[in-house]
N, C-alpha and C positions, 0 to 999 in steps of 0.2 A: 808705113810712112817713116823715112829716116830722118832722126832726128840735126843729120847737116845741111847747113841752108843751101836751097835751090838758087843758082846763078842768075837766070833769068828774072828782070826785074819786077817788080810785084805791080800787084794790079793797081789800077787807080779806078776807084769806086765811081767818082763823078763823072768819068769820060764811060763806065759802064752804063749806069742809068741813063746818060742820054742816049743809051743806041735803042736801033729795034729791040723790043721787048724777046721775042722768040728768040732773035742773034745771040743777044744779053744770056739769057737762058739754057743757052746752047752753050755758050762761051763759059759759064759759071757750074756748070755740069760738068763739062770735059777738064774743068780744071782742078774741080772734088775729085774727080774720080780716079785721075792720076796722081794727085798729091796723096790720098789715101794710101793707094796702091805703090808707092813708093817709086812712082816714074815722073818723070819732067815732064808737067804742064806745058800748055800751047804757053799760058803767063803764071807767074808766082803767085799765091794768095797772099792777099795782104798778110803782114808779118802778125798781130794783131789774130786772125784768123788762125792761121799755121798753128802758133803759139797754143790755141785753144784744140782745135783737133789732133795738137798731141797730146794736151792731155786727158782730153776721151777715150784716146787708143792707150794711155798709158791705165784708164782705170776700165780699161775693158767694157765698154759702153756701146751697146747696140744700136747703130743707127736705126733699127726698124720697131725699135719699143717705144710703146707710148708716150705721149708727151706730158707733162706736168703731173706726172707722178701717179702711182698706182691707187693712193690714197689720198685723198682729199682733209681739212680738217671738220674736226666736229665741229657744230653748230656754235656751242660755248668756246670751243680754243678761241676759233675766228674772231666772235665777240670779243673774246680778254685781247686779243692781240689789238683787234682796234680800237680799244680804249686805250690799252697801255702806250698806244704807237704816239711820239711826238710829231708824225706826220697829218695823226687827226686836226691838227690844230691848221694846216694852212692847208687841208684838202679841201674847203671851200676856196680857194684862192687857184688854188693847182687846176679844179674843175673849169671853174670862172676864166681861167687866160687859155686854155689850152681847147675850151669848148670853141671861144670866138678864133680857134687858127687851124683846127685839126678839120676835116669835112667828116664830120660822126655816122654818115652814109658807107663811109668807106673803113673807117677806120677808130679803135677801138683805144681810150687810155686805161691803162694798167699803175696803181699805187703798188708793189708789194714792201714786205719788212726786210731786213736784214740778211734774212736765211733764203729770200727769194719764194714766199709765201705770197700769193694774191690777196692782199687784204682789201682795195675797193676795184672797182673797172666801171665804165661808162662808155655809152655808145647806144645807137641805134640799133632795137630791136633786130633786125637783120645781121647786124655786122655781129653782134654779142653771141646768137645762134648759131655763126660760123665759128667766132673763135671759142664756143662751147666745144667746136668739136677739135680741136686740137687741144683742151681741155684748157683755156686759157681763160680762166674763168675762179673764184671767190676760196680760196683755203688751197690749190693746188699749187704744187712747188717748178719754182722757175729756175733753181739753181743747175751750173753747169751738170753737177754731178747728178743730176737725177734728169735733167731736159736736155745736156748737152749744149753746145755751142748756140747761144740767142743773145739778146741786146741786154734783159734783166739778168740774167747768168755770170753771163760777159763781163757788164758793168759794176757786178757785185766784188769779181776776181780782179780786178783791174784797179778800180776803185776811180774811175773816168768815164765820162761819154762813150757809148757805143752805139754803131749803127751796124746791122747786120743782113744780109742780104738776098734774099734767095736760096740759092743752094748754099749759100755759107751755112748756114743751120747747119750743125751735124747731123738731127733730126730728119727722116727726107718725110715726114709729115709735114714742115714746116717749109718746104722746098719753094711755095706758094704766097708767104707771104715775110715781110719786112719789118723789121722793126727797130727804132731810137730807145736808147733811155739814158739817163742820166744817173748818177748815184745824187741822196741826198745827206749830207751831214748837222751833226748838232753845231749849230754856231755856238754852240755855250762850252763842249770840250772835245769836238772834233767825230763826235763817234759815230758810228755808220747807223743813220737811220731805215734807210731803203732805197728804192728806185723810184722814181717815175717814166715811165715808157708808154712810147705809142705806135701801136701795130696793127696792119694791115695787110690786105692783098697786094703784092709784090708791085701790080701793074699802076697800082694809084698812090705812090710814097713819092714824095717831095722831095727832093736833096736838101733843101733847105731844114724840114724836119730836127735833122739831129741839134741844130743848131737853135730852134725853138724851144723843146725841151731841155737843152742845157739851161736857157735863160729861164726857164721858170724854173728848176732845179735852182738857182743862186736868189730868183725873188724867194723861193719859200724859205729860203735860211733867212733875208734878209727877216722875212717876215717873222720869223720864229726869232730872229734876235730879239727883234722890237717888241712883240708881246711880249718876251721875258723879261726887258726892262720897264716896260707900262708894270706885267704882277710886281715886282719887284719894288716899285714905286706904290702902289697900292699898297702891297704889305706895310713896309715902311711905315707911311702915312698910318696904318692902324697902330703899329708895333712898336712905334719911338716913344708917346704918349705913358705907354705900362712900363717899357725898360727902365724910362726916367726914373719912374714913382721908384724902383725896386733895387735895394741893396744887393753889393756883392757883382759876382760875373753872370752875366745874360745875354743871349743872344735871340735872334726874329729869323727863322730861314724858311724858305720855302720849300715843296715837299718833296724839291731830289736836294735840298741840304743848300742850296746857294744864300750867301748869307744878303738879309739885307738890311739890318740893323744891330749892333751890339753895345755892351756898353761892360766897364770894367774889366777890360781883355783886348790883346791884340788882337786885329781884325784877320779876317781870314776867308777869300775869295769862298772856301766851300766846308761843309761839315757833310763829311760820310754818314750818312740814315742808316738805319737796317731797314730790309724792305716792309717788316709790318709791324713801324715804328707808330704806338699806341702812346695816349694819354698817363701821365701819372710818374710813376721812380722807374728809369732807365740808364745802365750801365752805358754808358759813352768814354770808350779806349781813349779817347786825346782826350777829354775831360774829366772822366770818373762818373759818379752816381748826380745825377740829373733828374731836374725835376720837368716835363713833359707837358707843354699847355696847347692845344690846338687854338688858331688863329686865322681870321680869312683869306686860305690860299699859302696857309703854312704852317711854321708852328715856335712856339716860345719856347724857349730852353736855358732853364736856370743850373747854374753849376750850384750843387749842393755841398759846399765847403765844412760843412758837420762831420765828423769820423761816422757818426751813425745817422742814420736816415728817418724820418718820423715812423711812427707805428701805422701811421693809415694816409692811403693814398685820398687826397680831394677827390669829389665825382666832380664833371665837368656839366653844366645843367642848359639844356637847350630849351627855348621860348620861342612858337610860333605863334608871332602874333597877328591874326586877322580881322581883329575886330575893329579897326577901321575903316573905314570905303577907302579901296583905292591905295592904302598907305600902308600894305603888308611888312612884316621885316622878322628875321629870325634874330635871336639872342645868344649868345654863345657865353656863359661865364665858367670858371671856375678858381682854382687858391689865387691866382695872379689878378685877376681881374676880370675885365670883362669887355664884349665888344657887339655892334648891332649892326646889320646888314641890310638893305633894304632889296624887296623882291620886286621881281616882274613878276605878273601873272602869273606864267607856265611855270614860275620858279614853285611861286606860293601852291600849285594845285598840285607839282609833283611833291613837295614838303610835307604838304598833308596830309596824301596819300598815304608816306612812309611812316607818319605821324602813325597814321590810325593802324595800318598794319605794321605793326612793330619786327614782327618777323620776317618782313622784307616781302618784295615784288619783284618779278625776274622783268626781262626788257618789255616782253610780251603782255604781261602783266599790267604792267606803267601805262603801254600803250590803248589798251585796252578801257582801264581807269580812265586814262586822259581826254585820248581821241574816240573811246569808241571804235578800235580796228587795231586788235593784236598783231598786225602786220606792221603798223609802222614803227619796227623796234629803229630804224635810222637815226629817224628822230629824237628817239625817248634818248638812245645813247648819245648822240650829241647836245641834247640840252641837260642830261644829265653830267656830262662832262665839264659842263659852263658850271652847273651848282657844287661837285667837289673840287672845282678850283679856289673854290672858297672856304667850302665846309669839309675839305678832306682828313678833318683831325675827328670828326663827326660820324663822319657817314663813312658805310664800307658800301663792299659790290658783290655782286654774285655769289646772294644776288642782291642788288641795290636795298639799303635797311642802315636806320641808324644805329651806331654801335653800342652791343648792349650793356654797356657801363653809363653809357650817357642817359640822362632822364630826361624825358621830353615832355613839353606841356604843350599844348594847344591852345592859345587865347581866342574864341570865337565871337560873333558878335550876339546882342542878350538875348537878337531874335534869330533865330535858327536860315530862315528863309535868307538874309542879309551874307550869311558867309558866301564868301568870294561873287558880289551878285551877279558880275558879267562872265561868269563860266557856264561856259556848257560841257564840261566834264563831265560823261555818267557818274562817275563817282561822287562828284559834287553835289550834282545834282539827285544823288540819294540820299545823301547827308543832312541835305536842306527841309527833308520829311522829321520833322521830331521822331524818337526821341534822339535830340543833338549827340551825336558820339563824344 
């Protein structure tokens, strides 16, 4: 394929898909095949297109190897990846608008990360089984360089909407079917979170399609602004309260650094974290030696204006308390002060859990304790994700366990049988046998 544009004018997508499917098919073949081949098409490939199968043939990319990569991830990457992903937070939202427009008979949605990893998909038993076998399916890679010329690939390199077609694929596994996707960004500093896309068999794709997934690509940023500024608001409301009490510079940020209260210092949209920023004296480059407080859904950060730093760090002292009906709440104190949470349910039975197994529980594990059915780790990670949005100065992961500088107490009620009375958690409900853990 030479890299100087074909004269002929390039195709147009929309007046394809209304033709005969076979004609279409026919039409979109003889025009791979010659643009490949470095001859003049019946018509030009969309420029879009072109663009991408040169750079296939520039990294020497077989169209007849497998699709989404030789290797899949491990069971744990996949997990850390969907937790870390800030797309977990509006994939009930992504699922929810794209289930009521997409026909899930036919056609399959794909979340992947950044790098063009499959981290969630949904769809009907049938349609999931076929795009199993073009391996579109949970940890395998969608990027151009490993899948070739598709809609998550595409839209990764592009950094835009793509709809791709047929034999556009460079892949000729994929020859069969079509696919949209959208990229998604961080409203908060622009950065590429992933895709969402939706793919099917060739002959049941909507024109409309791309244009769907774009709009929930811009709801799920809308939505990810506005939760950041509801935690934001949350923090705050906990964080103004202790600033006040506390001499000197201090600031309240949440736990990629966004600041959302300070006091004795210019303010300042954001503070750089390191990524396993802990409790206690931490070196902070624009501020110096810092004193480290976890807070619900962030954390306290006092500038330590001393030339020397105290001899010993505070421990920071965790309280679950359950021995009221109904009125559960954890406790979070340490040097700065201190702060109390109230639980839901699930919150309170998964706290306990980790309470009583201090060495931590993997998702399986949780689920297990919880539900009774080691299978439903979905779960355990997403409502696990709701309680370190508060307790993440607390709690670490992988596997899920409080951190073990923090001390943890258990307030239970005086008769054993009474803790958490409307749980049917095995675990709970082995605890509720004397003798009371």
């Amino acid at each position: 394929m030479k890299d100087t544009p074909l004269r002929n004018p390039p195709l147009d997508l929309t007046a394809l898909m209304a033709m005969d499917q076979a004609q279409a098919g026919r039409l979109l073949h003889q025009i791979r095949e010659a643009t490949l081949a470095g001859e003049r098409p019946p018509v030009a490939p969309r420029p879009l297109i072109a663009e991408s199968w040169r750079r296939m043939l520039r990294l020497g990319l077989d169209p007849d190897r497998p699709t989404g990569g030789d290797t899949a991830l491990e069971p744990d990457e996949l997990e850390h990846r969907r937790r870390t992903s800030s797309l977990g937070e509006a994939l009930h939202m992504i699922t929810a608008s794209l289930g009521g427009i997409i026909d899930t008979s036919l056609q399959i949605m794909v979340v992947s990360d950044p790098e063009g990893r499959v981290l969630w998909r949904e769809g009907s038993l049938g349609v999931l089984r076929h795009a199993s076998g073009i391996r579109l399916e949970e940890g395998a890679a969608w990027s151009e360089r490993i899948t070739g010329t598709n809609a998550i690939g595409t839209a990764l390199v592009l950094g835009r909407p793509v709809r791709v077609h047929s034999a556009e694929h460079f892949a000729h596994a994929l020859h069969t079917w079509t696919c949209a996707a959208a990229p998604v960004h961080d409203p908060r500093d622009g950065r590429l979170l992933g895709v969402i896309d939706v793919s099917g068999p060739a002959r049941g794709f909507h024109p409309t399609t791309l244009a769907l997934v774009s709009s929930v690509a811009r709801i799920a940023e809308s939505e990810m602004r506005e939760r950041h500024a509801r935690d934001l608001d949350r923090l705050r409301s906990v964080a103004t309260p202790i600033i006040c009490r506390l001499g000197g510079r201090a600031l309240a940020v949440d736990t990629r650094g966004w600041t959302a209260a300070v006091t004795g210092m210019a303010p300042v949209d954001r503070l750089p974290l390191p990524k396993s920023l802990r409790a206690g004296l931490v070196w902070q480059p624009s501020l110096g030696m810092c004193m480290v407080e976890p807070l619900p859904g962030g954390w306290l950060i006092q500038v330590r204006d001393q030339p020397e730093p105290p001899l010993s760090e505070p421990a920071s002292r965790v309280v679950l308390d359950l021995s009221r009906p109904r009125r559960w709440s954890v406790a979070v104190s340490g040097s700065a002060g201190s702060w109390t949470q109230e639980l839901t349910p699930r919150h309170a039975e998964l706290l306990y859990v980790l309470a009583v197994h201090r060495d931590g529980r993997s998702a399986a594990q949780l689920a297990a304790d919880v539900f009774g059915d080691p299978t439903r780790t979905v779960t355990v990670r997403a409502e696990m994700s709701r309680v370190r949005r508060h307790l993440s100065g607390v709690l670490a992961h992988r596997p899920y366990r409080f951190s073990e500088e923090v001390e943890v107490e258990v307030v239970g009620p005086a008769d054993p049988e009474l803790l958490l009375p409307h749980s049917t958690a095995p675990a709970v409900l082995a605890a509720r046998r004397p003798p009371y853990p």
